[in-house]
VOLOFI-314178 format. One record per residue: residue in three letters; x negated, y, z of N, C-alpha, C in turn. Coordinates in pm, 1 decimal. Last residue first. Layout:
REM residues N
  pator      n.c1      n.c2      n.c3     ca.c1     ca.c2     ca.c3      c.c1      c.c2      c.c3
    ALA         X         Y         Z         X         Y         Z         X         Y         Z
...
REM end
This chain:
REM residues 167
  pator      n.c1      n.c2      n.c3     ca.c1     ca.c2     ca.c3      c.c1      c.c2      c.c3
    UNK   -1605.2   -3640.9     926.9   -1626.8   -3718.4     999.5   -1762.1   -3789.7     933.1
    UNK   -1452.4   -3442.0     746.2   -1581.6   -3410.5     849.7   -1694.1   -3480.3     917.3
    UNK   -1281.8   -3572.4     626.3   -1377.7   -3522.5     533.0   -1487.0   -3454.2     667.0
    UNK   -1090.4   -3553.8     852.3   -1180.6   -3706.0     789.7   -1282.7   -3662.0     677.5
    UNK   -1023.7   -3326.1     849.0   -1056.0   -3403.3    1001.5   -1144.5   -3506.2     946.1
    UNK    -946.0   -3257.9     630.9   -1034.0   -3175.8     672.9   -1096.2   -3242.2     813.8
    UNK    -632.2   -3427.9     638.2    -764.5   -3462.8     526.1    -914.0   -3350.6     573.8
    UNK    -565.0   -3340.4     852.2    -591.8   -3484.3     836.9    -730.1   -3479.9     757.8
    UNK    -474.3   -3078.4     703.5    -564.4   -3074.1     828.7    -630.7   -3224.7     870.8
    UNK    -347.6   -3155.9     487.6    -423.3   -3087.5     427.9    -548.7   -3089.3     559.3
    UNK    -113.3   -3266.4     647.5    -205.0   -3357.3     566.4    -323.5   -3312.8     524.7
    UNK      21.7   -3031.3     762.6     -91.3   -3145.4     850.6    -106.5   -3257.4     773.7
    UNK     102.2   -2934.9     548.8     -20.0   -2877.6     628.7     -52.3   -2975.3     701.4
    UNK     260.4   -3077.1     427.4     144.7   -3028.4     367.9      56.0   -2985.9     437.9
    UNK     476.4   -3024.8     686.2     378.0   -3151.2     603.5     279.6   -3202.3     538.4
    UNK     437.5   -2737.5     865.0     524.3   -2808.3     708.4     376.5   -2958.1     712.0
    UNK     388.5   -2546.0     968.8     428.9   -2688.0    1085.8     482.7   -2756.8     942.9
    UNK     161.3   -2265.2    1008.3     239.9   -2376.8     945.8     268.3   -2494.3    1024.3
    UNK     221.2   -1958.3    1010.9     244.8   -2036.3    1091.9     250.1   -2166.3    1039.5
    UNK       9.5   -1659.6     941.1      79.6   -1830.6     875.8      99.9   -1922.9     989.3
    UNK      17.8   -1334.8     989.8       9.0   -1447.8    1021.3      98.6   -1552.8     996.1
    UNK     139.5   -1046.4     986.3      17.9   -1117.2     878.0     -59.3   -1214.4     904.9
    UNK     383.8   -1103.1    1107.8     296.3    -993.2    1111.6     151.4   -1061.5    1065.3
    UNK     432.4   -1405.7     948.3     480.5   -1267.8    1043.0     338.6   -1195.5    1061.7
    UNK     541.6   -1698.0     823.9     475.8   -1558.2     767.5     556.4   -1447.0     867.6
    UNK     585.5   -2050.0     822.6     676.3   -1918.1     943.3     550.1   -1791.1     853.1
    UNK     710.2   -2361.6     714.3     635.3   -2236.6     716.5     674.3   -2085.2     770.6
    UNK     850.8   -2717.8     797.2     834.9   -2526.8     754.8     708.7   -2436.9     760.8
    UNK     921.6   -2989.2     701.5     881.2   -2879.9     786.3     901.0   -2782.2     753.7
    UNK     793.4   -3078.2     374.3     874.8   -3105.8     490.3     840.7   -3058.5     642.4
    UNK     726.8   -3063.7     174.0     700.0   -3182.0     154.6     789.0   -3245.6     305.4
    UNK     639.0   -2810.4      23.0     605.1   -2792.8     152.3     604.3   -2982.7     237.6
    UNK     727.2   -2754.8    -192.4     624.3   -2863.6    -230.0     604.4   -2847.3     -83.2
    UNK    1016.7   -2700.2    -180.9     969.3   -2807.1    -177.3     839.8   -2897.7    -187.0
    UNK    1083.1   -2406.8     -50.4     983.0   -2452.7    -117.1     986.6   -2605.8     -80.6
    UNK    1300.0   -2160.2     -15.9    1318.5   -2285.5     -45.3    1184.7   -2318.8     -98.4
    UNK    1320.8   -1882.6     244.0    1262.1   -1951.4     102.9    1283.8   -2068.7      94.7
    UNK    1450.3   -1662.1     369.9    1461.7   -1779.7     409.5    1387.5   -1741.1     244.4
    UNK    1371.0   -1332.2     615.8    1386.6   -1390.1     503.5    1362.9   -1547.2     463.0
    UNK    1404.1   -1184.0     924.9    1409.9   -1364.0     864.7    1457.8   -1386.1     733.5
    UNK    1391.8    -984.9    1135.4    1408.2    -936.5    1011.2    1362.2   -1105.6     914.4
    UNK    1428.6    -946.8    1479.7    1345.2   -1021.4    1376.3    1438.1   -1037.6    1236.8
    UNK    1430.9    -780.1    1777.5    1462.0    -817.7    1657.8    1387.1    -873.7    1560.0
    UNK    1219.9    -620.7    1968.4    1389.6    -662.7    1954.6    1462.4    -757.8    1860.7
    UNK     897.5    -834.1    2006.6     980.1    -753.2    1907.3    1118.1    -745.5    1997.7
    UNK     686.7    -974.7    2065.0     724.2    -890.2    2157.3     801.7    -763.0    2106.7
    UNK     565.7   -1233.4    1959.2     537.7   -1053.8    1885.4     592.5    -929.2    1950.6
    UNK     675.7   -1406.5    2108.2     563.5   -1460.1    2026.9     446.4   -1257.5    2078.9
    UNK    1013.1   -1359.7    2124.0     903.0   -1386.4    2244.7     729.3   -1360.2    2232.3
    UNK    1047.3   -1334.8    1841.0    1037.0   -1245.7    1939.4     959.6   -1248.7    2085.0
    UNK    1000.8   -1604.2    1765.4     944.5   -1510.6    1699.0     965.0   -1336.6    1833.8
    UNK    1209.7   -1739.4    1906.9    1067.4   -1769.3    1952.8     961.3   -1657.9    1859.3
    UNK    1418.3   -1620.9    1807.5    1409.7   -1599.3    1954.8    1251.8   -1598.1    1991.5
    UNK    1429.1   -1747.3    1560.2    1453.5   -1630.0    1581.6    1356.9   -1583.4    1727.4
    UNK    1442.4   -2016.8    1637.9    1293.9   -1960.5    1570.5    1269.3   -1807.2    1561.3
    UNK    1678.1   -2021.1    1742.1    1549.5   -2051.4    1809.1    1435.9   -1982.4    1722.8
    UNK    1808.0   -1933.3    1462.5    1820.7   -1882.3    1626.2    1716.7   -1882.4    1668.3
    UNK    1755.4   -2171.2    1305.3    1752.8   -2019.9    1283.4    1701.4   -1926.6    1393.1
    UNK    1860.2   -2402.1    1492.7    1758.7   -2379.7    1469.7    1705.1   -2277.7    1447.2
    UNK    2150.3   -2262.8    1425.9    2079.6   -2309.5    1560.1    1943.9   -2314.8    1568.6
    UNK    2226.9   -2273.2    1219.6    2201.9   -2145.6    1215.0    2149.7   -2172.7    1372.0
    UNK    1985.1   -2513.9    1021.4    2130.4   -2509.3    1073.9    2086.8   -2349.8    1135.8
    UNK    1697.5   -2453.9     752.0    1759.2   -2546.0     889.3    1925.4   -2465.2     932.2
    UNK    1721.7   -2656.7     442.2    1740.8   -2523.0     519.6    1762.6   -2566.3     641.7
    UNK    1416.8   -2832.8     345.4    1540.7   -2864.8     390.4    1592.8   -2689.4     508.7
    UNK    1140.3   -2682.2     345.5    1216.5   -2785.1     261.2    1349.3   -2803.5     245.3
    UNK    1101.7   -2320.2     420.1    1171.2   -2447.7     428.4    1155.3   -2542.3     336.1
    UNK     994.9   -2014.5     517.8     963.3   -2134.4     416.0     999.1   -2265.9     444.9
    UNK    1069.8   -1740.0     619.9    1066.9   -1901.3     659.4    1077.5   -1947.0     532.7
    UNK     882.4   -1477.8     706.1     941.7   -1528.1     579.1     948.5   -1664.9     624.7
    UNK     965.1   -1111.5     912.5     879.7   -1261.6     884.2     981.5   -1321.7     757.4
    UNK     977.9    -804.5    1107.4     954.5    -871.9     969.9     918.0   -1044.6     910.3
    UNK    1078.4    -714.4    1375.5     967.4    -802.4    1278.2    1035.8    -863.2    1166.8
    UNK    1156.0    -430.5    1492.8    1192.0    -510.1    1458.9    1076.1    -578.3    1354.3
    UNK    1116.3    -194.8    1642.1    1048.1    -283.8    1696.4    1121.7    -439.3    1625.1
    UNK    1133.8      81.3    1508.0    1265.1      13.8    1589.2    1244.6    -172.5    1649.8
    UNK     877.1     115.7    1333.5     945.9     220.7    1481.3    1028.1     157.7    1584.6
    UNK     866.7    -109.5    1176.0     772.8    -121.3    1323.6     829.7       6.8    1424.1
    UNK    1088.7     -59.8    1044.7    1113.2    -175.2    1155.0    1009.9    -194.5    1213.8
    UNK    1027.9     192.3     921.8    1111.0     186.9    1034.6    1153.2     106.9    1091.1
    UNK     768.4      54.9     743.1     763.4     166.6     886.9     876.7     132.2     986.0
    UNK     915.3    -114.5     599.8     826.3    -150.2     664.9     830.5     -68.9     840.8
    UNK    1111.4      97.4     464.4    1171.5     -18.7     558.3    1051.4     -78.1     650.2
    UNK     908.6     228.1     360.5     990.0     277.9     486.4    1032.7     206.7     550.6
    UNK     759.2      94.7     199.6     687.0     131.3     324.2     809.4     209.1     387.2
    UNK     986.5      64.2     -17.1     962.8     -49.5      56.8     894.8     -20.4     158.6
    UNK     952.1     357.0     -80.9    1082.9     283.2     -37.0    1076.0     170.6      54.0
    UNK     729.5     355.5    -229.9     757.0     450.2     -85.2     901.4     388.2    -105.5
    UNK     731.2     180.0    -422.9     618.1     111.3    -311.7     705.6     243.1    -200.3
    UNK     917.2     305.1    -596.7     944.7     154.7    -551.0     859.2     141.2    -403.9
    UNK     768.2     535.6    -650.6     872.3     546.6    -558.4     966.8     410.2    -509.2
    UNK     548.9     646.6    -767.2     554.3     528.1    -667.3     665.2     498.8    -583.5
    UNK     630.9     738.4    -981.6     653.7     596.6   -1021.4     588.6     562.9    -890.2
    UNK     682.0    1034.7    -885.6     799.9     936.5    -913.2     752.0     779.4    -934.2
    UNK     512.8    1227.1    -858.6     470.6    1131.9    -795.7     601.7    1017.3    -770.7
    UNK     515.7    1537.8    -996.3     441.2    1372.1   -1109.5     424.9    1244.6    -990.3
    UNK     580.0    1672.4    -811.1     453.2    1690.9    -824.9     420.0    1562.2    -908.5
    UNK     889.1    1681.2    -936.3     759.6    1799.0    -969.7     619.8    1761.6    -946.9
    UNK     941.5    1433.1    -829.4     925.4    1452.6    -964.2     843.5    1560.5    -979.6
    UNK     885.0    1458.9    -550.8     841.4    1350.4    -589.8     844.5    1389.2    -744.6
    UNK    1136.4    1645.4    -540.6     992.5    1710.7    -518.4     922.1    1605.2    -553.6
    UNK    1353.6    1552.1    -626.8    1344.4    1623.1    -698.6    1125.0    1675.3    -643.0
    UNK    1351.1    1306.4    -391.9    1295.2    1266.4    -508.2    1295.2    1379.3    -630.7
    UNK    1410.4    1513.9    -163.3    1304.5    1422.8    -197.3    1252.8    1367.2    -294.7
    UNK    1685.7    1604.7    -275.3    1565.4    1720.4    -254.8    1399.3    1630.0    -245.0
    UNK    1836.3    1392.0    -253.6    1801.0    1397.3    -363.8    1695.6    1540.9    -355.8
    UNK    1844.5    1212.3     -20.6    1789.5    1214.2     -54.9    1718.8    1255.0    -192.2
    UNK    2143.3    1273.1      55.0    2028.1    1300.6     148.5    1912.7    1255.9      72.7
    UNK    2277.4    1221.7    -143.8    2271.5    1339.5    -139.2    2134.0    1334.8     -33.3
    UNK    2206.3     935.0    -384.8    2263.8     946.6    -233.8    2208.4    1131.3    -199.4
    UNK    2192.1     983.7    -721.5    2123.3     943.9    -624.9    2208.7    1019.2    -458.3
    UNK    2320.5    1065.5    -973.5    2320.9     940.7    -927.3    2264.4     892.3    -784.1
    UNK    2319.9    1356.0    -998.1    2481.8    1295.4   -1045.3    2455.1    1119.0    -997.7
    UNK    2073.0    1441.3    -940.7    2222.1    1518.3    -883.8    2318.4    1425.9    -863.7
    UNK    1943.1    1305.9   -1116.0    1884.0    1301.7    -929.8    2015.8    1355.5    -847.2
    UNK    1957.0    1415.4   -1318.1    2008.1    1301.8   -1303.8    2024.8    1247.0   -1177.4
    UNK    1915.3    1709.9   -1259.4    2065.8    1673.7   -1298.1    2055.1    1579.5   -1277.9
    UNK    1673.2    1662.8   -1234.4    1706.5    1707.8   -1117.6    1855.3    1675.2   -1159.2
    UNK    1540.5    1597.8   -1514.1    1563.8    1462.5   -1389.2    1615.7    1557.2   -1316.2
    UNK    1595.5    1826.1   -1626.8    1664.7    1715.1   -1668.7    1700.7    1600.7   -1569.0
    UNK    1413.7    2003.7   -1487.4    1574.4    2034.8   -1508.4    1651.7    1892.7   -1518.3
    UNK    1127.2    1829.1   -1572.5    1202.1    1870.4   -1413.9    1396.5    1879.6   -1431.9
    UNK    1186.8    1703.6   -1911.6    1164.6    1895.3   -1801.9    1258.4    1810.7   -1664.1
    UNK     945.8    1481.2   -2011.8    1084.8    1493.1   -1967.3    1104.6    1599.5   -1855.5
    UNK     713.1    1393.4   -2012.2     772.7    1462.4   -2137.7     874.3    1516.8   -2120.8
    UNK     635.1    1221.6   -1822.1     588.2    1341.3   -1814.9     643.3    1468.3   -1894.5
    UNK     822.2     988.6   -1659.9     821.1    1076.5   -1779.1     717.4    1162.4   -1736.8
    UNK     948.1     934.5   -1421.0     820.9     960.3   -1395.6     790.1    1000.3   -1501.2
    UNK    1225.9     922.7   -1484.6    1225.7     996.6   -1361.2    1022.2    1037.1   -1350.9
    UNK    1248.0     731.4   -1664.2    1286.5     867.0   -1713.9    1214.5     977.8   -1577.7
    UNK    1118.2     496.7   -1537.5    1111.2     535.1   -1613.6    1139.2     753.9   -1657.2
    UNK    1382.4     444.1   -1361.2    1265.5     495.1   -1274.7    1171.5     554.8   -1393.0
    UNK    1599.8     437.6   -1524.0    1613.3     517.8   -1441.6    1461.2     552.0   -1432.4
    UNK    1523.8     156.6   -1654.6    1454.6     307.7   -1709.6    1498.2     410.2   -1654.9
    UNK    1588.7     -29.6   -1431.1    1492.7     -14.4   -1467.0    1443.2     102.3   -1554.9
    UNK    1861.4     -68.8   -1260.0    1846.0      19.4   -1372.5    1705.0      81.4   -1459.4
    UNK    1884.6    -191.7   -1083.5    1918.8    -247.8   -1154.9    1930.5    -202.9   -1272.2
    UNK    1616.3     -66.3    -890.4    1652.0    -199.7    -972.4    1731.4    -271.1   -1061.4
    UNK    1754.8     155.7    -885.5    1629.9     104.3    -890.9    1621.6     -16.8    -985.7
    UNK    2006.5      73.3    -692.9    2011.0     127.9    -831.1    1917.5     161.1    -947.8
    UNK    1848.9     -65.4    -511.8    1931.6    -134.9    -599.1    1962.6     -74.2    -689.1
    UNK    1709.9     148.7    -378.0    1651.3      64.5    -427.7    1742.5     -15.0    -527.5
    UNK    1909.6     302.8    -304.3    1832.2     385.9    -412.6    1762.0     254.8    -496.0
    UNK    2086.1     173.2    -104.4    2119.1     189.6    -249.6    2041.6     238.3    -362.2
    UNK    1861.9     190.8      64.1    1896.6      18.4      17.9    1973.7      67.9    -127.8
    UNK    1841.4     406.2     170.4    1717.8     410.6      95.7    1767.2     286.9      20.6
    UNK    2084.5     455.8     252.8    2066.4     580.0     151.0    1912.5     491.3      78.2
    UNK    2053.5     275.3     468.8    2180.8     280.1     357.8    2141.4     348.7     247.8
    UNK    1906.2     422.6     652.1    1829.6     287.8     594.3    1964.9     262.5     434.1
    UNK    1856.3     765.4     621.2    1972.0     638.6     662.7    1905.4     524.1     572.8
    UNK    1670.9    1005.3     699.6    1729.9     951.0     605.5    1796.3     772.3     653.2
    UNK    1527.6    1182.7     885.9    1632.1    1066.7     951.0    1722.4     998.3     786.3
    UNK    1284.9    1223.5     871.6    1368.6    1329.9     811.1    1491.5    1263.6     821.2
    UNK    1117.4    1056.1     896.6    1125.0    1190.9     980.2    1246.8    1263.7     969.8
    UNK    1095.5     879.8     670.3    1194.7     797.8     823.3    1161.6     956.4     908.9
    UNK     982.1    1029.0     442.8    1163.9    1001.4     488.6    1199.1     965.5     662.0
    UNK     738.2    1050.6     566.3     805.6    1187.6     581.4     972.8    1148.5     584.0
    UNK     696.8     770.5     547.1     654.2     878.1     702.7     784.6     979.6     715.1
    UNK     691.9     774.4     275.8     782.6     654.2     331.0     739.7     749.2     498.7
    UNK     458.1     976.0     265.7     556.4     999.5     213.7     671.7     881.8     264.2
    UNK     213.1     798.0     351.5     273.9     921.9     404.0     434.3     969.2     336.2
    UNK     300.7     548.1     160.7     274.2     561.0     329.4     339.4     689.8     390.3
    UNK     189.8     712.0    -105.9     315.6     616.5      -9.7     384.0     579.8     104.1
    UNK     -53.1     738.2       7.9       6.6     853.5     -30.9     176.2     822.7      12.5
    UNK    -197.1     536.9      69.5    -199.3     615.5     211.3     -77.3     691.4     122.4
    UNK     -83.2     232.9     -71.5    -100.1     354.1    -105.6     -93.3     444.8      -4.1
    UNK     -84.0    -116.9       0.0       0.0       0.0       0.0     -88.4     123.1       0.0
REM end
């Protein structure tokens, strides 16, 4: 991530912009790929993107991305979106992590792992994106604060095999 990004994903969560205002920018983002395009143009007058910035984008945030266009700093505006959510779930002490499954677990299990992720990182909350990976072979995989948790199958074969290749 980009200090510039950074600072700027800073300046929104200051400026109390609503996690809502940043989720629709991103989806309309996304689902409109030459939006972002037109918006970083160089060819294209300020005037033009500020009308489009008018008529499509959440009001609290359209003085932000009209100044992001003047100074030519529109195409990072995917990466300063995503460092906000980052930022404002380390402000609001919520973690971030990715479960990597074979088999999905029940919302019980979920829970626990929930819980035990908090206990762990000393979070309120935990932010649990699920993945389906089968080459995992069985078990899971836990990704949090820039640590691999593995308890998947693959991994303690991969650790077997490093035990006996030592020996």
């Amino acid at each position: 991530m980009s200090q510039i990004s950074h600072n700027y994903a800073h300046v929104l969560y200051e400026l109390h912009v609503s996690k809502e205002a940043i989720t629709f920018t991103t989806e309309v983002l996304s689902l409109n790929p030459i939006l972002l395009d037109v918006l970083k143009n160089p060819t294209i007058p300020c005037t033009q993107k500020y009308n489009v910035i008018d008529r499509i984008f959440p009001k609290e945030l359209q003085n932000f991305l009209k100044v992001l266009c003047f100074h030519h700093s529109a195409a990072l505006l995917p990466e300063i979106l995503d460092d906000y959510i980052s930022y404002s779930h380390e402000q609001e002490g919520i973690l971030d992590a990715v479960l990597t499954y074979t088999i999905k677990p029940d919302p019980t299990t979920t829970n626990r792992i929930k819980e035990a992720l908090k206990t762990k990182y000393q979070k309120q909350d935990v932010n649990l994106t699920m993945q389906e990976d089968p080459a995992l072979l069985g078990g899971f995989l836990i990704n949090a604060d820039g640590q691999e948790l593995d308890y998947s199958m693959r991994g303690r074969l991969k650790q077997l095999q490093q035990k006996l290749t030592w020996r």
